[in-house]
C-alpha positions as CSV (number, residue, x, y, z in Angstrom):
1,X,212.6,27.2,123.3
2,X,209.6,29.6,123.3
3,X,206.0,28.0,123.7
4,X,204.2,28.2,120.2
5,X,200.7,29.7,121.0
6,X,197.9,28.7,118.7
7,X,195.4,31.5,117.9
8,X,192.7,30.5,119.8
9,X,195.1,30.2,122.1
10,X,196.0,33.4,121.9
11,X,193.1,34.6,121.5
12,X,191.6,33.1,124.7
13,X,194.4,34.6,126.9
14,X,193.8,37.8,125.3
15,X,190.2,37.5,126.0
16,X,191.0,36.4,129.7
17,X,193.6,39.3,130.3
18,X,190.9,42.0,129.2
19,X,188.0,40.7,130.6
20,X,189.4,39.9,133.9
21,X,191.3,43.6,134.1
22,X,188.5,45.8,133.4
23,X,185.2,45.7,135.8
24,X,182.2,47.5,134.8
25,X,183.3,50.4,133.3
26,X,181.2,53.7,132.3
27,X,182.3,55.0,128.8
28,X,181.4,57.6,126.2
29,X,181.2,58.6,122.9
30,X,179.3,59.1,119.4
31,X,177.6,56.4,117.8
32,X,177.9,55.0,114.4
33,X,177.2,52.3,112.2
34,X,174.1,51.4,114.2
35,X,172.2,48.1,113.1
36,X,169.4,46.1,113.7
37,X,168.7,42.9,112.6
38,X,166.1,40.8,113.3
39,X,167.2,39.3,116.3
40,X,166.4,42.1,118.9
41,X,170.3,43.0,119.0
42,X,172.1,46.3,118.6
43,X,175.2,46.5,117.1
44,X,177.1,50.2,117.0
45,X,180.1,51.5,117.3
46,X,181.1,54.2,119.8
47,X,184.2,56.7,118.9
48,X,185.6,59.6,119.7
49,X,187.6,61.9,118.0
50,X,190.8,59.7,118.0
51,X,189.3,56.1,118.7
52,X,186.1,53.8,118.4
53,X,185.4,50.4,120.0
54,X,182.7,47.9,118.7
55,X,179.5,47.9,121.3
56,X,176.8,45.3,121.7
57,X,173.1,46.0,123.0
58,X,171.4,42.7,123.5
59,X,167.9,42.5,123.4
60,X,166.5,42.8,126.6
61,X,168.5,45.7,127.3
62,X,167.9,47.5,124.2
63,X,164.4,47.3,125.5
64,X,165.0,48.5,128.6
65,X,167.1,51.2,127.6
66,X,164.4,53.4,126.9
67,X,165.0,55.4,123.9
68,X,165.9,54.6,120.2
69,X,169.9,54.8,119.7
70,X,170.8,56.7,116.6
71,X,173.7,57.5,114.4
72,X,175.5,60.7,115.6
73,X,173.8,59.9,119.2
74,X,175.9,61.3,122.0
75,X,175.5,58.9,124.9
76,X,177.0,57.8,127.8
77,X,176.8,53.6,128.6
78,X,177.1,51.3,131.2
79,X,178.9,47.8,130.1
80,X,182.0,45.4,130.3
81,X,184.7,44.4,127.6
82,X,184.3,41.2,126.0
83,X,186.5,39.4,123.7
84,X,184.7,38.1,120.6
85,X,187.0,34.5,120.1
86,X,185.8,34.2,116.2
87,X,186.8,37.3,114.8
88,X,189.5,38.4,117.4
89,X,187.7,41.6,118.1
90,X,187.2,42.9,121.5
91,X,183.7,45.0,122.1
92,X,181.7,46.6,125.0
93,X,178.7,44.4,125.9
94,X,176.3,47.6,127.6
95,X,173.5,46.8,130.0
96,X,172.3,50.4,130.5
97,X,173.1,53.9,128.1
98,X,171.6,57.6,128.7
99,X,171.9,60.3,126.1
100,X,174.7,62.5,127.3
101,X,173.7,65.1,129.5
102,X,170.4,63.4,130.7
103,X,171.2,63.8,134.1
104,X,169.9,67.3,134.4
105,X,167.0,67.1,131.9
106,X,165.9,63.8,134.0
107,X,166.1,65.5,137.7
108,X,163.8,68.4,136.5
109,X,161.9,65.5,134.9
110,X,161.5,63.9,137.9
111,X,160.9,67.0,140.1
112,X,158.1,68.3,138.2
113,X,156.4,65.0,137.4
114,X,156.2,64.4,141.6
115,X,155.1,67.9,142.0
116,X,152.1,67.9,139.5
117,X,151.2,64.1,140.9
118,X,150.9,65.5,144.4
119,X,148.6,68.2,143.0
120,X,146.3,65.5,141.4
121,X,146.8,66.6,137.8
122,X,147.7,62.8,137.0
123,X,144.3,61.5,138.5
124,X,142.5,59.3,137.2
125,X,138.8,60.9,138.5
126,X,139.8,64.2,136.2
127,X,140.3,62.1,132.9
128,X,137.1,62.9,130.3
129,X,136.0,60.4,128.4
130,X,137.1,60.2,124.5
131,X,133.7,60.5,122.3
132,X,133.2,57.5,120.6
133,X,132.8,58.7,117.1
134,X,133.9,62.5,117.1
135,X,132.4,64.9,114.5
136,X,135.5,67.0,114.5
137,X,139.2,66.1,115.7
138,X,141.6,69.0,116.7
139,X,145.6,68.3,116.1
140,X,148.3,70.2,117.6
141,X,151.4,69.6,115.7
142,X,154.1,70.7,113.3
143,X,151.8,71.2,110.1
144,X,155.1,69.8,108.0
145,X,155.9,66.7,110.4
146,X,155.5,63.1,110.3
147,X,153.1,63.0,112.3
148,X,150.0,65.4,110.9
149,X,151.0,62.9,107.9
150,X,150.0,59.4,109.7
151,X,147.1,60.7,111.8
152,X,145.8,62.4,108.8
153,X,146.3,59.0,106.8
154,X,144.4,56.9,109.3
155,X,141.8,58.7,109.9
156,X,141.0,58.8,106.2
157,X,141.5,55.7,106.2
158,X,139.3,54.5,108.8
159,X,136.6,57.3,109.2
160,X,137.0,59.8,105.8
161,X,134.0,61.7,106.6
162,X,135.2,63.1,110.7
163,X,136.7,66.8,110.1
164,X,140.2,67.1,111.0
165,X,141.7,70.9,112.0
166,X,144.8,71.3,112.7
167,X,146.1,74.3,114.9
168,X,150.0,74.4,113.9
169,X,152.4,74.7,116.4
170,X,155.9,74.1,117.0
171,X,157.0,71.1,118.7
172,X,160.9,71.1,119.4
173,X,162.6,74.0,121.3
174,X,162.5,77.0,123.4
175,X,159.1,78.5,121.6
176,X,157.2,75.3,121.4
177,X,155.6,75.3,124.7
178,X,153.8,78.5,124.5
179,X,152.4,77.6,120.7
180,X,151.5,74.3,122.0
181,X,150.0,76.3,124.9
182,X,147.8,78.6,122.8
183,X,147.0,76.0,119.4
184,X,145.4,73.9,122.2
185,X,143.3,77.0,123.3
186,X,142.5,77.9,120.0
187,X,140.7,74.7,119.4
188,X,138.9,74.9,122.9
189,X,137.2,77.3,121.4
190,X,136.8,76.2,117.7
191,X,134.7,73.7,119.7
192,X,136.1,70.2,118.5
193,X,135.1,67.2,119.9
194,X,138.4,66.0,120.9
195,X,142.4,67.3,120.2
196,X,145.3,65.0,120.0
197,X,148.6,66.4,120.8
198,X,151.0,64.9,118.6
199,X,154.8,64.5,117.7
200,X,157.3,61.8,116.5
201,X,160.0,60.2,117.6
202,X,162.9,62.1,119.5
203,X,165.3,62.2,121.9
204,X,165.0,63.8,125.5
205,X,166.0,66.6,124.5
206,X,163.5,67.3,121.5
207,X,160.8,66.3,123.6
208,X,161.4,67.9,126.8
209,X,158.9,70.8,125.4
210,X,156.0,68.6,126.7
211,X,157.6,68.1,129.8
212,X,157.1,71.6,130.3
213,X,154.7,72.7,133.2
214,X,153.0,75.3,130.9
215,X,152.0,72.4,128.8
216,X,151.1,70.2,131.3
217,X,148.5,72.9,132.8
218,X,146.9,74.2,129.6
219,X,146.3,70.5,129.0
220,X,144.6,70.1,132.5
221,X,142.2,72.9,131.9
222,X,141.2,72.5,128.3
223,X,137.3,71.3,128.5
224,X,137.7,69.2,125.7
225,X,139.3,65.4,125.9
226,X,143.1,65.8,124.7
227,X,144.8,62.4,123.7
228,X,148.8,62.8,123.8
229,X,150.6,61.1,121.2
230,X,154.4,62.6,121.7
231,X,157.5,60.2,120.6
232,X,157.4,56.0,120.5
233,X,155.9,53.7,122.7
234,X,158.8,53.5,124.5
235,X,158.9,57.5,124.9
236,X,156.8,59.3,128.2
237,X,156.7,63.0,128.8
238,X,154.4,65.0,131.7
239,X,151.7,65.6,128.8
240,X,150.9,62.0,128.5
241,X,150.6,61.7,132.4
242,X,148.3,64.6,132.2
243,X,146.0,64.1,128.9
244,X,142.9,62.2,129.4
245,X,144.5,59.4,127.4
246,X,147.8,58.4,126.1
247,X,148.5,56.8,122.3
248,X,152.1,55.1,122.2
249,X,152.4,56.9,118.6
250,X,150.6,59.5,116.5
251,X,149.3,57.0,114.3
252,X,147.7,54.7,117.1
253,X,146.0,58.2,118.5
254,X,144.1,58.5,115.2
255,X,143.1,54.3,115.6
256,X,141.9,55.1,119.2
257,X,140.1,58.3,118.4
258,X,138.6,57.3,115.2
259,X,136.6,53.9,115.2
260,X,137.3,52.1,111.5
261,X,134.0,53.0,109.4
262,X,134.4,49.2,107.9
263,X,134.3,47.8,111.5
264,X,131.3,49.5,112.2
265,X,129.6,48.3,109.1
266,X,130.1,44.8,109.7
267,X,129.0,45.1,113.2
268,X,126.1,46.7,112.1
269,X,125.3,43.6,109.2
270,X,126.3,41.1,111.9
271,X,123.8,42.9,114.5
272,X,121.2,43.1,111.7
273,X,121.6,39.3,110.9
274,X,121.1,38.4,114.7
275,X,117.9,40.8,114.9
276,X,116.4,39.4,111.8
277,X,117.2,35.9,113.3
278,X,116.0,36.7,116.4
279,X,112.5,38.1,115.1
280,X,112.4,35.2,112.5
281,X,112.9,32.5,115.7
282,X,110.3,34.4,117.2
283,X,107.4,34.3,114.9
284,X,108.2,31.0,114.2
285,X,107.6,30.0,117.9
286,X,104.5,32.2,117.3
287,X,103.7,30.5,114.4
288,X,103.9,27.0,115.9
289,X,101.7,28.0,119.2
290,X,98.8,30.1,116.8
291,X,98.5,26.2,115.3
292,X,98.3,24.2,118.4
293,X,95.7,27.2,119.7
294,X,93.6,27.1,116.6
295,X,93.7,22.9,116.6
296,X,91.8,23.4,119.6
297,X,89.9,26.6,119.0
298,X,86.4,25.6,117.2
299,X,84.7,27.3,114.4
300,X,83.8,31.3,116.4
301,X,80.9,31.5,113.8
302,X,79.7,27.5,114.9
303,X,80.0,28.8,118.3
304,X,77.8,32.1,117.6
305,X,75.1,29.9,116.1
306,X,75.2,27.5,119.1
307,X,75.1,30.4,121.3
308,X,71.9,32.2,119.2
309,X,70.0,28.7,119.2
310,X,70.4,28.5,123.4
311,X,69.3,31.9,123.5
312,X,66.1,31.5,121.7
313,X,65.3,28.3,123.1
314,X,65.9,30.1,126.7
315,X,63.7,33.2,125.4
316,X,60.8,31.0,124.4
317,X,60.9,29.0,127.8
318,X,61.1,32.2,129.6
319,X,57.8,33.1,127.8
320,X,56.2,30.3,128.1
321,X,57.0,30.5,131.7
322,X,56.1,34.2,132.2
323,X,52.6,33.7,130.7
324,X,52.3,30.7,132.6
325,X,52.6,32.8,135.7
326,X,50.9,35.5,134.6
327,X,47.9,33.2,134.0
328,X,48.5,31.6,137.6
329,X,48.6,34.7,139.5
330,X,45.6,36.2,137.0
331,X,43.2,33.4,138.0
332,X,44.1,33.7,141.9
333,X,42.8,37.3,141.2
334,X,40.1,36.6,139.9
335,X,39.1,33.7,142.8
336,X,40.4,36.2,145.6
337,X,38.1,39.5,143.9
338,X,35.0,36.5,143.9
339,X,35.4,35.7,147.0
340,X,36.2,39.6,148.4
341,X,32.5,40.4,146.7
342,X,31.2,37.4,148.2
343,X,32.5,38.8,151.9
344,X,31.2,42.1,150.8
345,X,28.1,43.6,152.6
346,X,27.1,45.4,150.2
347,X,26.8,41.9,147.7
348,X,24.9,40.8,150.6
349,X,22.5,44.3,150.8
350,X,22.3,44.1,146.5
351,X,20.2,40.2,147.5
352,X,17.9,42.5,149.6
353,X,19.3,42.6,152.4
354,X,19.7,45.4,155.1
355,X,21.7,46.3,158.2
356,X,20.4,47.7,161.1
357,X,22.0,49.9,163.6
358,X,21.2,51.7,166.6
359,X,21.1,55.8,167.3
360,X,25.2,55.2,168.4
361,X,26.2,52.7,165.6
362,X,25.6,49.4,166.8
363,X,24.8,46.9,164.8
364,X,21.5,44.8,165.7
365,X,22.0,41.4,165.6
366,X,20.0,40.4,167.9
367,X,16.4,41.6,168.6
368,X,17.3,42.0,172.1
369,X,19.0,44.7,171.7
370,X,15.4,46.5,170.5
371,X,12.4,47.9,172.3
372,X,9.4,49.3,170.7
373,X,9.4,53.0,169.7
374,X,13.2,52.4,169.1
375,X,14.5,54.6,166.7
376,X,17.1,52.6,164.2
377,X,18.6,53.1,161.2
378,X,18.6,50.6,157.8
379,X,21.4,50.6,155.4
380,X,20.1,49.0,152.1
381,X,21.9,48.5,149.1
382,X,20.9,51.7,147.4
383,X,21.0,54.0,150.6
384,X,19.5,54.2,154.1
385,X,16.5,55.1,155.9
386,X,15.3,55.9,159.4
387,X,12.5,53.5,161.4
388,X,10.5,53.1,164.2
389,X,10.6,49.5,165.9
390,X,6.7,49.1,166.3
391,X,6.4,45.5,166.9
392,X,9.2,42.7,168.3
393,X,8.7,39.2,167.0
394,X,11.3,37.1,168.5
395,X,11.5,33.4,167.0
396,X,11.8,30.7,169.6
397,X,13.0,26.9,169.3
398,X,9.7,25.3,170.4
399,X,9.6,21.7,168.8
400,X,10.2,23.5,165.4
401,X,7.4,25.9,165.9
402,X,8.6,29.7,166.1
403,X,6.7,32.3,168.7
């Protein structure tokens, strides 16, 4: 008798058999019926024109893949088959997936990203810095895309007065990189204060028009700071490794360029708050220091008076001083000019008195000096005369009798 299988039995032996059989395997096809729920997963199926298979992206590597799968997406993916036990459904689990026909588009990718690294258009010392609150912002973008719609909605949002021109310009296929070439020229010379370089979401393939060289060199050379802002966050093109800064999305551009007017406000009122604070602490400690100086600070005017009193008690003592010394050195004066006329010969000639000198000037003071018929001559107080010595009486100590 044959063994009865149950169906997980079945199921499991199934799910052994096809697992086991088939290693990692490389498969393609178009995708359809993509979801996403909340989980992180991806859940698609791939088919061709005769057959589909269920396929499962788990989080982490729809994360890593690197680009947003989409219906009628044409890709080629990495993955193993795996038997689902509760629905009986086998599926391909994928831990890689490349749009079909990115094996071309990524070499010249690659070549011309290493090319313009080596000749230092990626550095970091030729990045200019984004004005803080621009005047004018230039955008080069399709005028009818999604993305002229959110940077225009932000920045109204955020800052309504900044002037926004936009230089239209094609950004998907063969003409796009010369009209992104000469809008971003155009507004180098409209003199804006800063150009953002914008387009949404796409594959390789619709963004490969900034990976073109042209781009990457007029955005180089433009004089004025260009912000890229092409595809998701997950998306990177040569223009974002050239621009002076890159924005994950179009809409985060406008954020970065574009400081939020409200923000500023409130900075301003919480800045205004800590100055008035500030100046209010300050006077206070002011305040408190004017009190403990004018404790001990008397009365200026008390002072003054104190002062005025000192002064006129010094002025009166230094009067009463200088007249006392004026009165001092006046009678010295006088006692020196009594004595001077008391020394003076001619006080002494005014009591009748005379001098008597010789032919050559002597002065007789003694009658020795004399003979008779000597002529001499007398100095009285009024004048002088001439004389004959006629007689010499000489007085003698002779017991008190003179000769």
């Amino acid at each position: 008798m044959e063994k009865i299988l149950t169906v997980t039995q079945l199921t499991q032996t199934i799910k052994y058999f096809l697992e086991t059989s088939f290693d990692v395997i490389w498969v393609t096809g178009e995708i359809s019926n993509l979801r996403r729920p909340a989980s992180g997963h991806v859940y698609c199926t791939l088919k061709d024109e005769a057959s589909q298979i269920r396929v499962v992206a788990f989080k982490g590597t729809a994360q890593k893949i690197g680009f947003d799968l989409e219906d009628g997406m044409k890709i080629v993916c990495r993955g193993r088959v795996n038997v689902y036990p509760a629905r009986g459904e086998y599926q391909l689990i994928i831990d890689a997936a490349e749009p079909k026909g990115l094996g071309a588009l990524q070499m010249a990718f690659e070549q011309l990203k290493g090319r313009l690294e080596k000749e230092g258009l990626f550095d970091s010392s030729h990045k200019k810095q984004i004005p803080f609150l621009p005047q004018a912002i230039g955008i080069v973008t399709s005028p009818s895309g999604a993305a002229v719609r959110d940077i225009l909605n932000v920045t109204a949002r955020r800052f309504p007065s900044v002037d926004v021109l936009i230089a239209p310009a094609a950004v998907q296929g063969a003409e796009a990189p010369d009209e992104i070439c000469n809008a971003i020229a155009d507004l180098n010379r409209a003199g804006v204060d800063v150009i953002i370089v914008a387009r949404g979401g796409g594959s390789l393939e619709d963004l490969f028009c900034f990976n073109d060289e042209r781009v990457a060199r007029a955005i180089y050379a433009s004089k004025i700071p260009i912000i890229s802002a092409v595809g998701h966050e997950i998306d990177f093109t040569i223009a974002d490794f050239v621009a002076d800064l890159r924005a994950p999305t179009p809409s985060a551009a406008a954020e970065l360029v574009v400081p939020d007017r409200r923000d500023l406000l409130e900075r301003m009122q919480r800045l205004r708050s800590r100055i008035t604070h500030a100046c209010y602490v300050s006077l206070r400690g002011w305040r408190t220091r004017l009190g403990f100086v004018a404790e001990r600070l008397r009365d200026p005017r008390g002072m003054i008076a104190d002062l005025r009193m000192g002064l006129d008690d010094r002025y009166a003592r230094l009067e009463k001083q200088t007249r006392f010394c004026i009165d001092t050195l006046r009678g010295t004066l006088q006692r020196d000019i009594s004595l001077l006329d008391t020394l003076n010969p001619l006080s002494v000639l005014k009591r009748g008195f005379g001098i008597v000198r010789l032919p050559d000037g002597t002065v007789v003071r003694d009658v020795g000096l004399l003979a008779v018929n000597d002529s001499v001559d007398v100095k009285v107080s009024s004048g002088s005369f001439k004389a004959r010595v006629t007689t010499i009486l000489q007085e003698r100590s002779n017991g008190g009798k003179k000769v």
